[in-house]
N, C-alpha and C positions, 0 to 999 in steps of 0.2 A: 299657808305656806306650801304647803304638799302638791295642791293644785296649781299654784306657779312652778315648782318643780318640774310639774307631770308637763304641762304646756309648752317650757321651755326643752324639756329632752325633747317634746314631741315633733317642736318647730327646727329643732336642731340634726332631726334623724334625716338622713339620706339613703336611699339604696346605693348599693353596693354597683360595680358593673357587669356587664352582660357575662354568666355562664358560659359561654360559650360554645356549650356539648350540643351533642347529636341530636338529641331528644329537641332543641333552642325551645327552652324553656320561656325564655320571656317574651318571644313570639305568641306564646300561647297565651301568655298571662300578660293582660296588656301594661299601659304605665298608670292609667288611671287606676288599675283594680289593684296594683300593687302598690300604689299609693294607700289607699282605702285599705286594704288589708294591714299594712305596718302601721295604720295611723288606729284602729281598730284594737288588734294588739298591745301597743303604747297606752291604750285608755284604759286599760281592763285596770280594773279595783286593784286587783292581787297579785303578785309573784305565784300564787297555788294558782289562782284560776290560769295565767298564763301558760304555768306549767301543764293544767290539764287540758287548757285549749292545743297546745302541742303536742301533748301524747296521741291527743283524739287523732291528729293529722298522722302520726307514724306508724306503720304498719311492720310487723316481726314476721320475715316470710323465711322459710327452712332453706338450709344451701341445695339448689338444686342438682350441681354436679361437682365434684371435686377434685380435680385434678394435681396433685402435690407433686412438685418437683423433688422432694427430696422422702424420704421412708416415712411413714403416715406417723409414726410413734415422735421426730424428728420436727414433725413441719409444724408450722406454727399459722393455726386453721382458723377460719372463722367460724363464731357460733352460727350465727344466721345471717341472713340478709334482710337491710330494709327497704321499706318502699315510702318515700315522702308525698304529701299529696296539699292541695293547696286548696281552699274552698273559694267558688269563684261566682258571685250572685249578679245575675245579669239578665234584666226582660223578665222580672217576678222568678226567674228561675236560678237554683243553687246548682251547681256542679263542682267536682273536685279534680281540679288537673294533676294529672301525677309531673313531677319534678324533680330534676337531680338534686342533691344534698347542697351541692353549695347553692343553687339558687333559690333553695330552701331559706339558705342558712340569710342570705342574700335580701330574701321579698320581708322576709322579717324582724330583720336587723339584728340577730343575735351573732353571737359567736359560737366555734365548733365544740366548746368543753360545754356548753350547755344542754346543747342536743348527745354528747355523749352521755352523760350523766340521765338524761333520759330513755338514752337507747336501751343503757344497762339496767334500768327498775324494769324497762316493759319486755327484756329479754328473760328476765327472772320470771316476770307475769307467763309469760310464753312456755315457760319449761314445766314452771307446774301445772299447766291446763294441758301441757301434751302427756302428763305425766298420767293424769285424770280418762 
């Protein structure tokens, strides 16, 4: 039963449409490999493994300049910045394209509480290795 489940979300999942930012992500990232990527994903055993095949992709990078329009005690800052990356295996070889968020969110068919929810374990992970 599980396996008919798994089959039928698999055959029912669509990408999302073009991102449309600076970066044109899915230029990068063709339609076939983002096929292959979501369909990849979708198989995986577990809810944990998918969770940690995502983490692996997200990267906790420190705010590099801050500029607050309003008094720094006042504003309401971000902790850090990320950076998404997309694994892309093509001619025997892997590479990782980096990617906006949403065509993150996009190539692999989730939604944004999901990837919040991991931002904030791997920015706790981040605090105390800088803490270290």
């Amino acid at each position: 039963m599980r396996d008919v489940q798994r089959k039928l979300n698999l055959q029912s999942q669509e990408l999302c449409s073009d991102c449309n930012c600076r970066k044109r992500c899915f230029e990068r990232v063709s339609e076939k490999m983002r096929h292959q990527i979501i369909r990849h994903f979708k198989l995986m055993e577990s809810l944990t493994e998918q969770n940690r095949y995502l983490c692996g992709l997200i990267s906790v990078l420190p705010i590099q300049r801050r500029r607050p329009r309003n008094v720094e005690a006042e504003a309401n800052l971000r902790e850090a910045s990320y950076s998404y990356g997309v694994r892309c295996a093509g001619d025997g070889v892997a590479t990782e394209e980096i990617v906006c968020g949403n065509a993150f969110l996009s190539i692999h068919g989730i939604k944004r509480k999901k990837i919040e929810y991991r931002r904030n374990s791997l920015w706790k992970c981040f605090l105390i290795d800088s803490w270290n």
